[in-house]
C-alpha positions as CSV (number, residue, x, y, z in Angstrom):
1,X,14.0,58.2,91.7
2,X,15.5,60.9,94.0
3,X,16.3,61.0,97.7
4,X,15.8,64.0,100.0
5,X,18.3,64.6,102.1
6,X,18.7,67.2,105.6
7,X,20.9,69.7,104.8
8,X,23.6,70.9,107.7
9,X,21.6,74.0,108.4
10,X,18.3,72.1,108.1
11,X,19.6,70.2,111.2
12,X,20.8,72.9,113.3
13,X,17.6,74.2,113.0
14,X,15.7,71.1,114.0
15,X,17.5,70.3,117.0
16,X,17.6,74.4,118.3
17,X,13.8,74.1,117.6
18,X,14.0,70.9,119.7
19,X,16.3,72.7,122.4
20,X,14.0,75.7,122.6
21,X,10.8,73.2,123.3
22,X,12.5,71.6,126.4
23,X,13.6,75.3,127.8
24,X,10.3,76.1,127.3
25,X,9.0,72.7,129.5
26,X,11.9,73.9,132.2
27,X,10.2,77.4,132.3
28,X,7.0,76.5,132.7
29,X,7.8,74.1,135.2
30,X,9.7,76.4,137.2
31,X,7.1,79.1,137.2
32,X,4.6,76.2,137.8
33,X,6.8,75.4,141.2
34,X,7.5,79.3,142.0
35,X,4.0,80.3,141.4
36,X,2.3,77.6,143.4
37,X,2.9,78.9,147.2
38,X,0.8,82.5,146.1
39,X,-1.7,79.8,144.4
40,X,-2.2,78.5,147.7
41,X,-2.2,81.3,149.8
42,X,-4.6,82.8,147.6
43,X,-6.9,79.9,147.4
44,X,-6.6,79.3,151.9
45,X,-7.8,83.1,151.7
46,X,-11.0,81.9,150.0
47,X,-11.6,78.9,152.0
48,X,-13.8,78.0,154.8
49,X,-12.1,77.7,158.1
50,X,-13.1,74.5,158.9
51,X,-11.6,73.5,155.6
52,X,-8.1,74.4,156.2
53,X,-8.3,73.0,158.9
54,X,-8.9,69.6,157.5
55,X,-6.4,67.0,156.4
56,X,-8.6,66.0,153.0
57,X,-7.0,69.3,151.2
58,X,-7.8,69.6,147.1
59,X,-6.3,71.8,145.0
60,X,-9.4,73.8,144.4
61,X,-12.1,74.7,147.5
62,X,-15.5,72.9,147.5
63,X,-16.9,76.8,148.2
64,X,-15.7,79.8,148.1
65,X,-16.3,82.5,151.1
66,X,-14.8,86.1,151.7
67,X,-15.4,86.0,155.5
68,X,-11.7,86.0,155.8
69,X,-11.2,88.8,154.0
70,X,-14.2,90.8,156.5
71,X,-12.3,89.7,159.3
72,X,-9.3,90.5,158.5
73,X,-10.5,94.2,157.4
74,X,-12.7,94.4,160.6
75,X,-9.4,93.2,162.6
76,X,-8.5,95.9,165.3
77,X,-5.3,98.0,163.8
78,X,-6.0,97.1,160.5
79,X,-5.9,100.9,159.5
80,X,-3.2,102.1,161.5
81,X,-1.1,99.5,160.2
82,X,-1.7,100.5,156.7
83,X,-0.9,104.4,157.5
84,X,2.4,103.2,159.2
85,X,3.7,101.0,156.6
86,X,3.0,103.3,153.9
87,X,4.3,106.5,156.1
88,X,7.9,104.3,156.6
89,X,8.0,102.4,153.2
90,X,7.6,105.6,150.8
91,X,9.8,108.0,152.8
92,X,12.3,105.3,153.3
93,X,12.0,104.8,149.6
94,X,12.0,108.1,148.2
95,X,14.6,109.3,150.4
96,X,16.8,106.0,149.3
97,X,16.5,106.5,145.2
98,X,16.9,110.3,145.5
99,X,20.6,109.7,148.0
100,X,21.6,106.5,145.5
101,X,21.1,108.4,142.1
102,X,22.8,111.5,143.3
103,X,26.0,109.5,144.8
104,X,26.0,106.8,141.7
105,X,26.6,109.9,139.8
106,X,29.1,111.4,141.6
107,X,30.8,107.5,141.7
108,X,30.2,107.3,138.0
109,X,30.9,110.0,136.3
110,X,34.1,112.1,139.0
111,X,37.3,109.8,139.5
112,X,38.4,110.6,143.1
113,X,40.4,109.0,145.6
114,X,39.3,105.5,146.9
115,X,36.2,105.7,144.5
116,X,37.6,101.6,144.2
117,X,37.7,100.8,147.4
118,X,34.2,102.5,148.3
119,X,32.5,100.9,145.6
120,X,33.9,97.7,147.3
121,X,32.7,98.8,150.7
122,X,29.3,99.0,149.1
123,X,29.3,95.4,148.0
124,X,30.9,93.7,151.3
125,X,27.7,96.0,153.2
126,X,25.5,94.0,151.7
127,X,27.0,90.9,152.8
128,X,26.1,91.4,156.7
129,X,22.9,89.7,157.6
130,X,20.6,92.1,159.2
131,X,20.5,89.7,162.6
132,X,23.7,90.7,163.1
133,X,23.4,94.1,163.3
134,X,19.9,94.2,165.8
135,X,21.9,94.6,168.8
136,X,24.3,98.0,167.8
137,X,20.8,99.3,165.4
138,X,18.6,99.0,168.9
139,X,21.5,100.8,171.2
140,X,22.5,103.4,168.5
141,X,18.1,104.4,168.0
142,X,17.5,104.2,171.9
143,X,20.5,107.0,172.5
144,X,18.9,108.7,169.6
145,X,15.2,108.6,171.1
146,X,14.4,106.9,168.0
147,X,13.0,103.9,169.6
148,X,9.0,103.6,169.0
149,X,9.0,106.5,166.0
150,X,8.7,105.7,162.2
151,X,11.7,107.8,161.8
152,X,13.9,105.4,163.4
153,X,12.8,102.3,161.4
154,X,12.5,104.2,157.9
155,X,16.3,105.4,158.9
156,X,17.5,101.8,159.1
157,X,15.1,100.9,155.7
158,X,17.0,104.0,153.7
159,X,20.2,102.7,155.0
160,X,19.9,99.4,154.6
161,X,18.8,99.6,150.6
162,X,21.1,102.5,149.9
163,X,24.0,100.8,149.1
164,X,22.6,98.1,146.6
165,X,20.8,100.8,144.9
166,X,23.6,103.2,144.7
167,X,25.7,100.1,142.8
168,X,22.9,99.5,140.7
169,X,22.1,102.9,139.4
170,X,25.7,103.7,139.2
171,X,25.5,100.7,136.0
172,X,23.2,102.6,134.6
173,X,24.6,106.5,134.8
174,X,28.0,105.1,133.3
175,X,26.3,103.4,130.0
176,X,25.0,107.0,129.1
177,X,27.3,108.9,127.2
178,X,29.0,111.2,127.9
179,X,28.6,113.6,125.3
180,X,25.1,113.8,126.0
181,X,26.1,115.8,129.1
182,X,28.8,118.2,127.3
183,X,26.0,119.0,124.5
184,X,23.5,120.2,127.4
185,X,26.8,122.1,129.2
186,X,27.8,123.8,126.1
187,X,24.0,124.9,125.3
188,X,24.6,127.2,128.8
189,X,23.9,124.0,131.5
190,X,25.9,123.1,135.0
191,X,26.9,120.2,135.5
192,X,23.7,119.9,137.7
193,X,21.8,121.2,135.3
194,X,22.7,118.6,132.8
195,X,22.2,115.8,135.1
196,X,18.6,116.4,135.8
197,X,17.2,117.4,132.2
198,X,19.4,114.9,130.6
199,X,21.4,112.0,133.0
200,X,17.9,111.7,135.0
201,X,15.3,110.9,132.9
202,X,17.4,108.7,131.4
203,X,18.1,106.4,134.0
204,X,14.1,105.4,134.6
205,X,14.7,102.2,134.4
206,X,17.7,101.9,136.9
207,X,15.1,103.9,139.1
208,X,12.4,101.9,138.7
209,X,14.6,99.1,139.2
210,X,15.9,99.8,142.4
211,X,13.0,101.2,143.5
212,X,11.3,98.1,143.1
213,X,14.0,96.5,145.2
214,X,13.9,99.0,147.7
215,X,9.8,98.8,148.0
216,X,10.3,95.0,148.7
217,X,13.2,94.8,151.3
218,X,11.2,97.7,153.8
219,X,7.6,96.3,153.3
220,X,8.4,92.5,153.8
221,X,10.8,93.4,156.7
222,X,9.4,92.0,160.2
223,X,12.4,91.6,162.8
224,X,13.9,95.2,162.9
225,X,9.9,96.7,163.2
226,X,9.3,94.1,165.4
227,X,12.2,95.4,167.8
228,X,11.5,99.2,167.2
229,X,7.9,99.3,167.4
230,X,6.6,99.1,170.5
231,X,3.1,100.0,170.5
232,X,-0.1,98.6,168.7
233,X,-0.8,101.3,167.0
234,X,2.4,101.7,165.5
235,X,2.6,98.0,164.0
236,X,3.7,97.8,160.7
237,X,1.4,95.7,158.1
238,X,4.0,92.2,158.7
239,X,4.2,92.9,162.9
240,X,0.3,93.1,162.9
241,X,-0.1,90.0,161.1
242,X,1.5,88.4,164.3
243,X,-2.2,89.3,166.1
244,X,-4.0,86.6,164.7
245,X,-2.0,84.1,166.6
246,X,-3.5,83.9,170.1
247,X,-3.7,81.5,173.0
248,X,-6.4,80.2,171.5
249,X,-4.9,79.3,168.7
250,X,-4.5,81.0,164.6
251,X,-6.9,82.4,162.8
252,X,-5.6,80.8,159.0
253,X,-8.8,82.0,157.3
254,X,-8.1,85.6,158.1
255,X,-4.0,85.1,158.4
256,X,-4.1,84.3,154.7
257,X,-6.5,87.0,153.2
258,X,-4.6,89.4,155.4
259,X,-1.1,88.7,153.6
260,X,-3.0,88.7,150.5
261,X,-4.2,91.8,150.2
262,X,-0.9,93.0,151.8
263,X,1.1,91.3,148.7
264,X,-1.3,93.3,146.6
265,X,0.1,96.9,146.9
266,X,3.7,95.9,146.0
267,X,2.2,93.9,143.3
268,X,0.3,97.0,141.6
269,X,3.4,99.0,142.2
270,X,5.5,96.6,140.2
271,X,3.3,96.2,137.2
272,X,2.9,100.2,137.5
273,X,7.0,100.4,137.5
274,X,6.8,98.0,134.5
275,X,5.6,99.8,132.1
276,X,8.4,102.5,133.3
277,X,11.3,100.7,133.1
278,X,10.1,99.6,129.2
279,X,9.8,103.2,128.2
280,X,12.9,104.6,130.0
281,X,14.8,101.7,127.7
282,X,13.8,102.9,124.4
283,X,14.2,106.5,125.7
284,X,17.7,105.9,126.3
285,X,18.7,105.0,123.0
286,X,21.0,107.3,121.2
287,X,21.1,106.8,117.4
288,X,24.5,107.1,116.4
């Protein structure tokens, strides 16, 4: 009569199994918590007025209506808002990823003096809260004339992204080697050259990255478009939302299928940028 018995490595890989089970519970239970507050917009955009309203809420809506969504379309502005958001989020974007790559090059590839103490400066920038600064931003655009253009607010967008971009992309130009560079320059490249047919298309994902970052900070943003913008028609997509509070009281039907299909461009953007970053990863690679 024999007797099994667990072997050392038999256990290790019983309780990792086990471990992996209850990070797998945590996950899901903090996607479950995360994911819950879009759940519920989602579902107040699809329900009845008179049922958000009500204090008997369920988790699902006894009917489902897209009158919110019409009057939220059919709201007045709703175009213009759309034009100016997407006028000041892309330039303020593009402008951003096209000034970060080119200086988180220059920080990671030339050693110059204070290139230390300015990557420093970039971090401690990031560390003043954007309240803070209203008061010298609003002076500095109204002796600029800036006050009421798109120009003014995608300025302080650009600026106020740059720096976290610039750090991350600069962890991304410094991880490609070197060499790659010198074999383009001794082919008959510049320096230049070799940066964009053979640094840039290798940094897609640090890109897409901090694009994706940048994208989010300047189309969520309220306060600083709320102080610039003046005029109706110049309302960004968040400041417009404001309109369906009233003295007559909120409109939640239409508030909520407003900021839904507002959260749906950046959404399509990401899962666009997704697929991006995977291929720039396996582009990068160098076999050795």
């Amino acid at each position: 009569m024999s007797t099994t018995t667990s072997t050392p490595k038999a256990v290790r890989a019983d309780r990792k199994k086990k471990s992996r089970h209850v990070y797998n519970a945590l996950g899901l239970l903090t996607f479950a918590v995360m994911i819950f507050p879009v759940y519920w917009l989602v579902i107040s955009a699809l329900r009845p007025n008179h049922e958000i309203r009500s204090y008997d809420q369920t988790l699902w809506p006894s009917s489902v209506t897209f009158d919110n969504f019409v009057r939220a379309v059919n709201f007045p502005n709703f175009g213009t808002a759309i034009k100016s958001s997407l006028i000041i989020c892309l330039t303020a974007v593009v402008g951003a990823m096209l000034m970060a790559t080119i200086a988180a090059y220059a920080i990671g590839r030339f050693r110059f003096a204070g290139r230390k103490g300015f990557m420093i400066v970039l971090i401690l920038v990031q560390l003043l809260p954007p309240t803070a600064m209203l008061i010298p931003i609003y002076l500095q655009l109204n002796d600029l004339g800036a006050l009421n253009e798109y120009w003014g607010v995608t300025i302080i967008y650009l600026v106020s992204t740059l720096p976290f971009a610039t750090w991350m992309i600069r962890g991304f130009v410094v991880n490609i080697p070197k060499e790659l560079e010198e074999s383009a320059m001794v082919d008959g490249c510049s320096q230049m050259g070799a940066f964009w047919r053979v640094v840039f298309p290798l940094l897609a994902p640090g890109l897409a990255a901090a694009s994706i970052y940048s994208l989010i900070n300047a189309w969520n943003e309220y306060l600083l478009a709320y102080v610039v913008l003046q005029d109706n028609d110049k309302y960004t997509l968040n400041v417009w939302l404001m309109s369906f509070t009233t003295e007559r009281g909120v409109d939640y039907g239409a508030l909520m299928a407003a900021s839904t299909l507002i959260a749906i461009p950046v959404v399509a953007f990401f899962m666009f940028i997704q697929k991006k970053m995977a291929a720039g990863l396996t582009s990068g690679a160098v076999k050795g």
